[in-house]
C-alpha positions in Angstrom: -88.6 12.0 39.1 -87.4 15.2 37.3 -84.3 12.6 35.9 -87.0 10.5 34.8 -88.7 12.7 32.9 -85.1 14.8 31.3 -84.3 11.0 30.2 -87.4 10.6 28.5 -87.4 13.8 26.9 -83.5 13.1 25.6 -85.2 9.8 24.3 -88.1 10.8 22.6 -86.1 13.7 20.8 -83.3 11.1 19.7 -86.0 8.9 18.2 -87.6 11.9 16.4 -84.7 12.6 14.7 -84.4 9.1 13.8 -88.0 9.3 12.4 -87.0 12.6 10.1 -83.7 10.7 9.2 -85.8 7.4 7.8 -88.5 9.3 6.5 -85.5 11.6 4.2 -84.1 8.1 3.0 -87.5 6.7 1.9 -88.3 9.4 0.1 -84.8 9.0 -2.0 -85.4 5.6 -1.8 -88.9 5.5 -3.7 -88.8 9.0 -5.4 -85.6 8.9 -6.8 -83.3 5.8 -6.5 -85.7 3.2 -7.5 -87.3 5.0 -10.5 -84.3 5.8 -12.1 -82.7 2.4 -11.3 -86.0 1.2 -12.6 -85.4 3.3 -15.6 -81.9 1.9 -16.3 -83.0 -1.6 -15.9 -85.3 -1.2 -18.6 -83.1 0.2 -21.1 -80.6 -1.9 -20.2 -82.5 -5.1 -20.7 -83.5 -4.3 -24.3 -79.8 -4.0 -25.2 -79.0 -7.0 -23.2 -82.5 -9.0 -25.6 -80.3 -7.8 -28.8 -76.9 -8.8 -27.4 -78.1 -12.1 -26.0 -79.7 -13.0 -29.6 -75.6 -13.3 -30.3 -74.8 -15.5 -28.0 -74.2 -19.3 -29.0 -73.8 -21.9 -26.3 -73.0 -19.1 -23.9 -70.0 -17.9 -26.1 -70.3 -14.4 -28.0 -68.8 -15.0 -31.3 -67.2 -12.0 -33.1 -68.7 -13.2 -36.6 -72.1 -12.0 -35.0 -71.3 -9.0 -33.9 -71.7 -6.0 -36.4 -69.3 -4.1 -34.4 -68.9 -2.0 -31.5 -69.4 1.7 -31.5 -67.6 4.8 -30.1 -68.9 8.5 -30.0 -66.9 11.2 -28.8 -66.9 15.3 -29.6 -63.6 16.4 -31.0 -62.4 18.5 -28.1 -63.0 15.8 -25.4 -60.8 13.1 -27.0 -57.4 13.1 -25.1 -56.3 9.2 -25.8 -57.3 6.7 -28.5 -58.3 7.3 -32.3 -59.3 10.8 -32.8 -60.5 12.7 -35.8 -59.6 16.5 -36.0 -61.8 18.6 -38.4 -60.7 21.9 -40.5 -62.2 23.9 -43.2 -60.3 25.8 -45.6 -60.6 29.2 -46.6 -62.1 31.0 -44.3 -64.3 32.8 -44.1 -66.3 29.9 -45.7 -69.0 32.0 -48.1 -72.1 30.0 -49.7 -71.2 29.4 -53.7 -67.5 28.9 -52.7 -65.8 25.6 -52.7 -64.4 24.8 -49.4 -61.7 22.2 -48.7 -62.7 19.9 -45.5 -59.9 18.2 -44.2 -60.2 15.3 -41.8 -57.0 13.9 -40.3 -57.1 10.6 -38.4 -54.7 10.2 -35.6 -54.2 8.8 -32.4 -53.5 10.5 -29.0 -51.9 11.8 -27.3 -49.3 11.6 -29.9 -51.3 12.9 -33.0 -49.7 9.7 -34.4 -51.1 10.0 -38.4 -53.5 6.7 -39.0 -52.8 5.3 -42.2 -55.8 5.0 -44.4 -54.4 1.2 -44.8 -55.2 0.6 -40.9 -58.9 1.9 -41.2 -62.1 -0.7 -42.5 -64.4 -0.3 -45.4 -67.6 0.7 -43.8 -70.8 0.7 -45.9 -68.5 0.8 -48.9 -66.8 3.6 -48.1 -63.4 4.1 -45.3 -64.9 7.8 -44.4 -68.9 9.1 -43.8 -69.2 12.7 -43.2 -72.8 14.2 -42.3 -73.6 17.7 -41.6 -77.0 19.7 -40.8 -77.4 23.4 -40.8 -78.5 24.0 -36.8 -82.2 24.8 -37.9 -82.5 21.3 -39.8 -83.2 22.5 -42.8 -79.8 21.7 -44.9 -78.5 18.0 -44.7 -75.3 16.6 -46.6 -74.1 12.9 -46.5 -70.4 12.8 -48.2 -67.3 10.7 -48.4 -63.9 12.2 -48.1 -61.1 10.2 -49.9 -57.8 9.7 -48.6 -55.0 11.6 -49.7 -51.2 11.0 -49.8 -50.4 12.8 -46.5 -51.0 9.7 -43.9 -54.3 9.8 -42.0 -55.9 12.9 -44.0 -59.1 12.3 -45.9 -60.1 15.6 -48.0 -63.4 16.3 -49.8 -65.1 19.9 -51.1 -68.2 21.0 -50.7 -70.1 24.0 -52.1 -72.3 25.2 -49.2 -75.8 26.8 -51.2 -77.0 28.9 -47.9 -75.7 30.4 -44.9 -75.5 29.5 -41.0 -74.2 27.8 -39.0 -73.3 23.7 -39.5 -72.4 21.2 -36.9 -70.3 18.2 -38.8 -69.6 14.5 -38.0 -67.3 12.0 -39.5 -67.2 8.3 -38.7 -64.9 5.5 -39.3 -63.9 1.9 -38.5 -60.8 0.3 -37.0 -60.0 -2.5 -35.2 -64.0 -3.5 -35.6 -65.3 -0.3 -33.7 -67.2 3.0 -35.2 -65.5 5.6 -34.5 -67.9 8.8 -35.0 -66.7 12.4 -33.9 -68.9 15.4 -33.4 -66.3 18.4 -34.7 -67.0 22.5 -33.8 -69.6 23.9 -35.5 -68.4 26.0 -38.8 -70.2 29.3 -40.0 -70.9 29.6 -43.6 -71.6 33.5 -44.4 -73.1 35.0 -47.2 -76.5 36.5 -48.3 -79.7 35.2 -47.0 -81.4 33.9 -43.6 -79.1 32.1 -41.4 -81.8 29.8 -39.9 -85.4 29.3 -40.9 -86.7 26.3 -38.8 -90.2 25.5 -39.1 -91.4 21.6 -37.5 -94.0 19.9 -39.1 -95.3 16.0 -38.2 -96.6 14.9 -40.9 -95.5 11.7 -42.0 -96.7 11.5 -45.3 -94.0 14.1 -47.7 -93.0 14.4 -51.1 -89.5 13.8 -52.9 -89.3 14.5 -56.4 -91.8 12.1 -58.0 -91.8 10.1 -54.7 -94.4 9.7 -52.0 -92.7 8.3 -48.5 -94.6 7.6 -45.4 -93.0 6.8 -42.2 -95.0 4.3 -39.6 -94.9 4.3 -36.0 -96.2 3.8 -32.7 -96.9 7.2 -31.5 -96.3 8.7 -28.6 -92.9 8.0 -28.7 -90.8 7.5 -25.6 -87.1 8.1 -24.2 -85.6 4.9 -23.4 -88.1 2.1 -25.3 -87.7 0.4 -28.3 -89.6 2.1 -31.4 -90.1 0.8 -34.8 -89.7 2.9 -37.6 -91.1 1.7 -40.9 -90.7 3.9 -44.4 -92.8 3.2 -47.3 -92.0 4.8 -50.5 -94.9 4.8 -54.0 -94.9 7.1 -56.6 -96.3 10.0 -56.8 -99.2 8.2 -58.8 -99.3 5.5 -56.2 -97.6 2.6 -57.5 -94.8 0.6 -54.9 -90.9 1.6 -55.8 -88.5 -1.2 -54.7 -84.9 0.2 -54.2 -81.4 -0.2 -55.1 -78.4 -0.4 -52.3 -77.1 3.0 -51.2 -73.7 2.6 -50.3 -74.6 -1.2 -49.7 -78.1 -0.6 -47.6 -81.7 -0.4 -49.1 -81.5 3.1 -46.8 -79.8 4.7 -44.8 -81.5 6.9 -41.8 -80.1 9.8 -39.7 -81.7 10.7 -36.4 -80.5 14.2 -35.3 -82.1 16.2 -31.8 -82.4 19.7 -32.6 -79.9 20.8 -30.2 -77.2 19.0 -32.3 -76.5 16.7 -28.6 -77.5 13.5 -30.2 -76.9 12.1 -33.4 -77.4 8.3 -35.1 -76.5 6.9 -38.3 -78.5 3.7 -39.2 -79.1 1.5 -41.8 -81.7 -1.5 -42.0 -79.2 -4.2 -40.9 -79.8 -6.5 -37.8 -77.7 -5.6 -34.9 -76.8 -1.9 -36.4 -75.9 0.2 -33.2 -74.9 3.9 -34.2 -76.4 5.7 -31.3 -74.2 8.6 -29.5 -75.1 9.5 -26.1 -73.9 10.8 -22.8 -76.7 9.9 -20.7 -77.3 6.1 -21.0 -74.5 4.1 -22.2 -77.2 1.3 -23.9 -79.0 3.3 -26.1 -78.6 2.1 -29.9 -80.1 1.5 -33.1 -81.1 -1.4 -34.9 -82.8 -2.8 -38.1 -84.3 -6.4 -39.4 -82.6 -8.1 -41.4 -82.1 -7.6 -45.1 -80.5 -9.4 -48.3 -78.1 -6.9 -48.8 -77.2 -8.6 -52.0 -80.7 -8.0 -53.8 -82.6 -4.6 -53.9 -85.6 -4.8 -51.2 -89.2 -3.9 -51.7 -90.4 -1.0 -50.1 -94.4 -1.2 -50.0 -96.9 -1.1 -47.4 -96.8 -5.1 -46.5 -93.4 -4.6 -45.7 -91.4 -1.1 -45.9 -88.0 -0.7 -44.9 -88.3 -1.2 -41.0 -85.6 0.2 -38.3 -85.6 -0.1 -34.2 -84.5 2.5 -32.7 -84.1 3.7 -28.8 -84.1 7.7 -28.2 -82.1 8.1 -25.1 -83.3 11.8 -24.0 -86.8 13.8 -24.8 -86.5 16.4 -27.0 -87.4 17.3 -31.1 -85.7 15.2 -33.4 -85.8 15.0 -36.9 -84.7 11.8 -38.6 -83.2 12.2 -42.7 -83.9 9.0 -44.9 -81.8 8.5 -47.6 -82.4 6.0 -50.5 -82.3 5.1 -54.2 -85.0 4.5 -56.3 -84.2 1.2 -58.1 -82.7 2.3 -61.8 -82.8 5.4 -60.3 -80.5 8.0 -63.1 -78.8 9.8 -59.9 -75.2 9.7 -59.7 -73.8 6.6 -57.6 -72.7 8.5 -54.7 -76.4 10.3 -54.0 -79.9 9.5 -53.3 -83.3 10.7 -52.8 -83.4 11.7 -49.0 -87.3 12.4 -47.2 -87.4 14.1 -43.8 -89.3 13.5 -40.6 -89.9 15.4 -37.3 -90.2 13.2 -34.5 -91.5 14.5 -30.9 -90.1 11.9 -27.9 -91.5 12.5 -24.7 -90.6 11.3 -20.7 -93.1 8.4 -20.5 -95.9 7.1 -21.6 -99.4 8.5 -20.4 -101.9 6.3 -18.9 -105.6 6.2 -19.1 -105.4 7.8 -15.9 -104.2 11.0 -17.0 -101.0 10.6 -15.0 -97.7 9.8 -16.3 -96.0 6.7 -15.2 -93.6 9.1 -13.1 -96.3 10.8 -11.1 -98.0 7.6 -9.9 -95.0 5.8 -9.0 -94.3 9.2 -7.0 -97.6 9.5 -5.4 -97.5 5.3 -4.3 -94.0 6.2 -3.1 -95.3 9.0 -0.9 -98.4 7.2 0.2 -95.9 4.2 1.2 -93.9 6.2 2.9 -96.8 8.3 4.9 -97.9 4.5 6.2 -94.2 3.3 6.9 -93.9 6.6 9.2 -97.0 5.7 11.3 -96.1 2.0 11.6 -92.0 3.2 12.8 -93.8 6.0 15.1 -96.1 3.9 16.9 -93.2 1.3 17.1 -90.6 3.6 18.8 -93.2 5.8 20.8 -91.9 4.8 24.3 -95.0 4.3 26.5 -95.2 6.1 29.9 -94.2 4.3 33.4 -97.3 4.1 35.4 -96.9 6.0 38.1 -97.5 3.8 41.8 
């Protein structure tokens, strides 16, 4: 009898552990695994809606595709094109000219790239944009090619101190190529940062009025339309000129300086870098890029866009008035601060996270009842 009952004992214990090993599984299963496969899938499919709007009787034709895109930060690039960033002299001092050099090589060989191998992209071979690290100071320049093989060279008069992060994109082979480079300090008299946020989406340029439209909240991972209108400051609609061969052009930048986009209102535009989810990117309708485009409240100048991560953004618009007396290389630019959150909250009050989470737990509660009363092992009646 006493074997009986050290066998049942031995029994009951192995299928409690069982129990605790199930119940650890669900609980990854429907708290973790599934929402952030859920997550991915979500994403994933509004790439996959953008891509498959390329695809004619099942075949992706190249003609279609505006191109594929690569982001990288300087110091990770060990292999393929790379683009390496220096300033000259240092210390760089605000009211100075300072020489930026950008040579494009490949590695590992630091083989030059001939400025004859890259593509003209957006009318230009080189773009180069930088922001001061509180967001306050933006630049959008072209550095030309010079007669030592794969160096591109540009200067630039920096007008306040800090500190600057810098990237520089360009095309070969039909792929973006856009590198993050170190950050640079620029020294001299006055405050190094001075961020202040504000949301509204009505500002002032010059003798411009621009308003940007969209659907507010905004959320990581869904597709968000951005829509700028632009009047005068007396209220009347301005239609604008191409920019570099785009009515506008928009950079997104988080305020940590970990993601960046370059845009423009072209249909399949994808200049998204991230390191979290690989099918983030940015597109626009599309435009007659051939004829100046109206920019007025029945239609304004409209861009989709996918954040990949939560955080503080602020987004830089820059376009040209039409017969506009600016020099051909600059424009008017307006700025926005855009807040993207997790998810989306319900009427409830509960973010879509913490009711799948609390269903998840519930299910598993149940689940554990159903196994326990399943593997309970009932006790031999006794004669």
């Amino acid at each position: 009898m006493n074997e009986d009952l050290v066998q049942e004992k031995k029994i009951l214990r192995e299928r409690f552990w069982f129990l605790i090993a199930l119940s650890v599984f669900l609980i990854f299963l429907f708290a973790v695994y599934l929402p952030d496969r859920f997550y991915w899938q979500a994403t994933s499919n509004v790439h996959n809606e953008v891509m498959d709007e390329n695809v004619k009787d099942g075949v992706m034709h190249e003609e279609d595709i505006h191109g594929g895109y690569e982001y990288h930060e300087e110091k990770d690039i060990l292999q393929g094109l790379s683009v390496n960033f220096m300033a000259t002299p240092t210390p760089i001092r605000i009211g100075s000219p300072v020489t930026l050099d950008f040579f494009v090589n490949e590695k590992p060989g630091g083989k030059p790239i001939a400025s004859s191998e890259l593509e003209i992209e957006h009318e230009r071979l080189m773009h180069v944009i930088g922001v001061r690290d509180d967001m306050n100071e933006f630049f959008h320049i072209h550095p030309h090619s010079t007669s030592t093989p794969g160096v591109f060279t540009v200067q630039e008069i920096f007008s306040k101190p800090g500190l600057y992060k810098i990237w520089s994109e360009v095309k070969k082979d039909g792929i973006i190529h856009a590198t993050g480079h170190p950050e640079i300090s620029i020294e001299g008299v006055g405050p190094r940062s001075e961020k202040t946020i504000s949301f509204e989406r009505n500002v002032i340029t010059e003798n411009y009025e621009i308003s940007i439209d969209m659907e507010e909240p905004v959320v990581r991972g869904h597709e968000h339309e951005l829509s700028f209108d632009i009047h005068t400051r007396a209220g009347a609609e301005v239609e604008t000129e191409n920019y570099l061969g785009a009515p506008m052009h928009l950079t997104i930048i988080r305020d940590d300086l970990k993601e960046f986009l370059h845009t423009h209102p072209e249909e399949d535009t994808a200049h998204m870098s991230s390191r979290f989810i690989p099918t983030a990117f940015a597109n626009g309708e599309s435009h007659d890029m051939e004829n100046s485009v109206p920019a007025n409240g029945d239609t304004g100048i409209k861009f989709h866009v996918v954040f990949p991560e939560a955080g503080l953004y602020k987004a830089f618009a820059q376009f040209r008035p039409q017969g506009t007396n600016l020099p051909p290389d600059e424009a008017q630019k307006a700025e926005f601060w855009i807040r993207v959150e997790e998810q989306t909250n319900t009427g409830t009050g509960f973010s879509d996270w913490w009711i799948l989470l609390i269903s998840s737990g519930i299910t598993i509660v149940v689940l554990s009842f159903a196994v326990k009363k399943f593997i309970t092992v009932k006790p031999v009646p006794t004669k």
